[in-house]
C-alpha positions in Angstrom: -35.6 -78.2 234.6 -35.3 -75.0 232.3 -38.6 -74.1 231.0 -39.6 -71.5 227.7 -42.0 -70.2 225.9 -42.6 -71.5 222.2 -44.4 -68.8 219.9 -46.5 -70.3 217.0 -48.3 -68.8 214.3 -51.1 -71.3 213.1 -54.0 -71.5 211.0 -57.7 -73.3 212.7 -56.9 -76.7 211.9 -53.0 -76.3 213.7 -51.5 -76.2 210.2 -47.6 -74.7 211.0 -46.8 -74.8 206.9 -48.3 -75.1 203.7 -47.3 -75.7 200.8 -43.8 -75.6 202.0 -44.7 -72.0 202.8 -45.0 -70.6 206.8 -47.8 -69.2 208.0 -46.3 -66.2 209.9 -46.1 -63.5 206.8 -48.1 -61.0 208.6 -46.3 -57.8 209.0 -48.1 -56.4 211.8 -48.0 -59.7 213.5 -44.5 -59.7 213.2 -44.0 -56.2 214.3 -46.6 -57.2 217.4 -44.3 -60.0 218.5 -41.0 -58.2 218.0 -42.4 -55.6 220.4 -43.8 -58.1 222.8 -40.3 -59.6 223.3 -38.4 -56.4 223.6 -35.6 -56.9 225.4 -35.6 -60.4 225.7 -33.7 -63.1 224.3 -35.2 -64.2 221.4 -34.2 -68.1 219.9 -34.9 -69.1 216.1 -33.4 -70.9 213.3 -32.3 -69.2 210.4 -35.2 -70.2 208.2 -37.1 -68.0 210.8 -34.6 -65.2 210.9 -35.1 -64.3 207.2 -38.6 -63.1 207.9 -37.9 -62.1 211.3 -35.6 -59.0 211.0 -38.2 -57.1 213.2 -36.2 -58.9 215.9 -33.1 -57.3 217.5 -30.1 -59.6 217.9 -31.7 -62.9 218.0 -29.8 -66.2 219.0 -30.1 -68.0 215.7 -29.1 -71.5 215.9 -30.7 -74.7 214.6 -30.9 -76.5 217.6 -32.1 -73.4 219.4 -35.2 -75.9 220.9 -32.2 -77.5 222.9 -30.1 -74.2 223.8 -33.5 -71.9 225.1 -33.5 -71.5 229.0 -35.9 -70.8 231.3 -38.0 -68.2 230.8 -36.7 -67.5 226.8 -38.4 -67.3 223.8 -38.7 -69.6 220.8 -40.4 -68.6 217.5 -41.3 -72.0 216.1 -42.2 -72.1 212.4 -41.3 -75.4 211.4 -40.2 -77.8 213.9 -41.8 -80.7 216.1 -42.3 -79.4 219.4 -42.6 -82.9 220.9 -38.9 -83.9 221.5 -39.2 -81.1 223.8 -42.3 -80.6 225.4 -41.5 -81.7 228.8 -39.7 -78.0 228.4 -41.8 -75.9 227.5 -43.7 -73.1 230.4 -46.1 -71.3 227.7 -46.8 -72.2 224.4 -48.5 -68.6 222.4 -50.4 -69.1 219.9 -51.2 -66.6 217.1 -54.3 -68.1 214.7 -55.4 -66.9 211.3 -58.7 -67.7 211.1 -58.6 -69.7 208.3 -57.6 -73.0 207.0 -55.0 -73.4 204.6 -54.3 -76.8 203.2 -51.2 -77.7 205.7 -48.0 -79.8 204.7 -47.3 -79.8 208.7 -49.3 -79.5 211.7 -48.8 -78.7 215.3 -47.5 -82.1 216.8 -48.9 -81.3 220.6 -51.8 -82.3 221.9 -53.8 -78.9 222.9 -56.4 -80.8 224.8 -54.0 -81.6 227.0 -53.1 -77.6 228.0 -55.1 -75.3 229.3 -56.0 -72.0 227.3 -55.4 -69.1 230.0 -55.7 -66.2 227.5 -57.1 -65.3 224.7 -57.9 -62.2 222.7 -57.7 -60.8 218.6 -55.1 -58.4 217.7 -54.7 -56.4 214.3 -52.1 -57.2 211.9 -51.6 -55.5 208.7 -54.1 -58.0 206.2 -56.3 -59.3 208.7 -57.4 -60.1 212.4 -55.2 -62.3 214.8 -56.7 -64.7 217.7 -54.0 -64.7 220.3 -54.0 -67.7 222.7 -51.6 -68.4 225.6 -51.9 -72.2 226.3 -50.2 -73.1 229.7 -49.4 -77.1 231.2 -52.7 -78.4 232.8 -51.9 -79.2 236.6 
């Protein structure tokens, strides 16, 4: 079964979007993922590729959660993740620190995932938690 890696950007209470709005407007963050998936094929839909243009050459498709291989990157800003879950290898994580009144939250269980990494990163307005969840065997 082909396995990826979803990327999030969340607020503390899982909030993906509020107020119709994402949560991933951070230009250092952006800049931070864009070199942390250098090189690699990078999926999105074009909602996300407006903000995205840090990103070289993405595949931009909106049923990119279907067409992502093992081993590929998603950037996930407003999508259910459950449909797909049984594919998914890593799921990153980058938190704001705050809470934000959320229209849509993160539709996976993180209890049931194990959190393998975590540390803060800088992005341009404020600190970023980073947390690499992986499947709990």
């Amino acid at each position: 079964m082909e396995r990826m890696i979803i990327i999030l950007c969340l607020d503390n209470n899982n909030g993906m979007m509020f107020n119709d709005r994402r949560q991933s407007q951070d230009r250092g963050l952006r800049e931070y993922i864009a070199e942390m998936t250098k090189g690699e094929k990078v999926y999105m839909n074009a909602y996300t590729e407006k903000l995205y243009e840090e990103i070289n050459d993405p595949v931009v498709c909106e049923d990119f959660l279907h067409k992502a291989g093992k081993g590929e990157t998603c950037i996930v800003e407003n999508l259910p993740l459950k449909p797909v879950i049984d594919q998914i290898e890593e799921i990153v994580i980058f938190r704001w620190n705050k809470v934000y009144p959320s229209d849509q939250v993160l539709d996976v269980d993180l209890e049931e995932w194990k959190l393998a990494e975590e540390e803060q990163i800088e992005g341009s307005t404020h600190e970023i938690t980073k947390q690499i969840y992986l499947p709990k065997q």
